[in-house]
C-alpha positions as CSV (number, residue, x, y, z in Angstrom):
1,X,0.0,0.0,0.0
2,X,1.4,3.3,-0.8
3,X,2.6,5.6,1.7
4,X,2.0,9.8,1.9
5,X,3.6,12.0,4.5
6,X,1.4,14.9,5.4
7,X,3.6,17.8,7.6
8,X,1.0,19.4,10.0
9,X,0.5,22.9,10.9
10,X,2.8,22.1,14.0
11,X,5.5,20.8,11.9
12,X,4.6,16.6,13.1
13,X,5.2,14.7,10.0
14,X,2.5,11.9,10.4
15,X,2.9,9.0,7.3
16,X,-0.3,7.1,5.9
17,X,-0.6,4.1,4.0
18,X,-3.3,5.0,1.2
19,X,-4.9,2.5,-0.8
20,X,-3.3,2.5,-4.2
21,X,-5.7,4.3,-6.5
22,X,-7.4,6.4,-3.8
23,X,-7.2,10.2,-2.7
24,X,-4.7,11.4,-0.4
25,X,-7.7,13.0,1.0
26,X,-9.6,9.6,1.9
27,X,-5.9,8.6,3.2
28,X,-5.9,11.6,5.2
29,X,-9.0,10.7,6.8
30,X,-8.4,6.9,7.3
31,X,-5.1,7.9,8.7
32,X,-6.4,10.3,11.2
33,X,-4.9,13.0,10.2
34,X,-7.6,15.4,11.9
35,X,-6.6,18.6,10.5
36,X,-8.3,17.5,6.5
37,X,-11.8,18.3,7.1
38,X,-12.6,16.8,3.8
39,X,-16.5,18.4,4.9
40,X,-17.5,16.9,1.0
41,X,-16.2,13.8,1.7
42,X,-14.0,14.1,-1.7
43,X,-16.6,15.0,-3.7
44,X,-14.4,18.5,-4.4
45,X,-17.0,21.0,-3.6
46,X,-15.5,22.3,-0.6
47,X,-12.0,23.4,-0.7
48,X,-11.4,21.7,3.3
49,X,-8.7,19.3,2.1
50,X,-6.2,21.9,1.3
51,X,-2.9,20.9,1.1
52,X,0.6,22.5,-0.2
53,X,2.5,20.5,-2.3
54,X,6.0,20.0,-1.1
55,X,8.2,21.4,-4.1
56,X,10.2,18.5,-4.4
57,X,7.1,16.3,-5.2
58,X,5.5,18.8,-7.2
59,X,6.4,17.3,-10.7
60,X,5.2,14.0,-9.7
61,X,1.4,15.3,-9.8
62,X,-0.3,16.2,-13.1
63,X,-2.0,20.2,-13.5
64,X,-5.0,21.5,-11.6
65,X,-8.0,20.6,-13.3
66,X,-10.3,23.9,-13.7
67,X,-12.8,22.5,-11.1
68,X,-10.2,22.1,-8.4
69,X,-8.6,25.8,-9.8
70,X,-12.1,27.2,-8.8
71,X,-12.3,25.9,-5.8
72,X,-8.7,26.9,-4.7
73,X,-9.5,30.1,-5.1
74,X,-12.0,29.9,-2.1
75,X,-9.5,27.9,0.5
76,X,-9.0,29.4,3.7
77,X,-5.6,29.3,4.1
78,X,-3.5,31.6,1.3
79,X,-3.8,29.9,-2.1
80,X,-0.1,29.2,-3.3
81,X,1.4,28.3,-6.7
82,X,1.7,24.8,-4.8
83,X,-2.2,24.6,-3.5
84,X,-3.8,21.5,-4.4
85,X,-7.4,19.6,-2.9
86,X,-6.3,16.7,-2.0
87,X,-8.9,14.8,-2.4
88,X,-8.1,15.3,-6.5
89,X,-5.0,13.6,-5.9
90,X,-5.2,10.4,-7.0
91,X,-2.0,7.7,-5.1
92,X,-0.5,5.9,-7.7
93,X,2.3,3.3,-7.1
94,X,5.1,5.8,-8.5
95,X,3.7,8.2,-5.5
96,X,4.4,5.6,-2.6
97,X,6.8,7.1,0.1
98,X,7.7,10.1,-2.8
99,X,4.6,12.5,-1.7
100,X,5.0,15.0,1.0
101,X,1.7,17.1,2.0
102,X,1.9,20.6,4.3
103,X,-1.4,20.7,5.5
104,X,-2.2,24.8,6.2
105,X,-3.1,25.9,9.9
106,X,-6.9,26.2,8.9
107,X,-9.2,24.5,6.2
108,X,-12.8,26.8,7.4
């Protein structure tokens, strides 16, 4: 199963195991990682899965989709160049232990 570090707000570094396929979102949630509100349950319609995309990984993922660009502009947290929903990003095999997600100190 594919792994995803998420850094929180506080700086912890908590890894998940995401089920190949899924969001990093769902992952987020499974894993406990309490500061994804994920409100929509990953249906992207509410911007509380905000992450920033650590630049290292950030060639790894494909574009924003316009859906997801709408939405970020609506995020709580500042939008960045490296703002993605997580729930959009889909955790392929080539992903596993390579992904590193800063979760922003507020998602509402």
């Amino acid at each position: 199963m594919p792994s995803v570090v998420f850094v929180l707000p506080d700086g912890e570094r908590k890894e998940v195991n995401v089920l190949k396929n899924a969001s990093a979102m769902s992952g987020a949630v499974q894993g406990g990682v309490t500061a994804i509100l994920a409100e929509c349950g990953g249906a992207c319609a509410c911007a509380t899965c905000h992450v920033y995309v650590d630049p290292a990984c950030e060639s790894l993922l494909p574009p924003v989709g316009d859906l997801e660009d709408e939405l970020l502009d609506a995020v709580a947290a500042e939008r960045k160049p490296n703002s993605r929903l997580s729930c959009q990003i889909k955790i392929t095999p080539e992903l596993d232990g390579a992904l590193i997600l800063h979760v922003p100190d507020r998602q509402a």
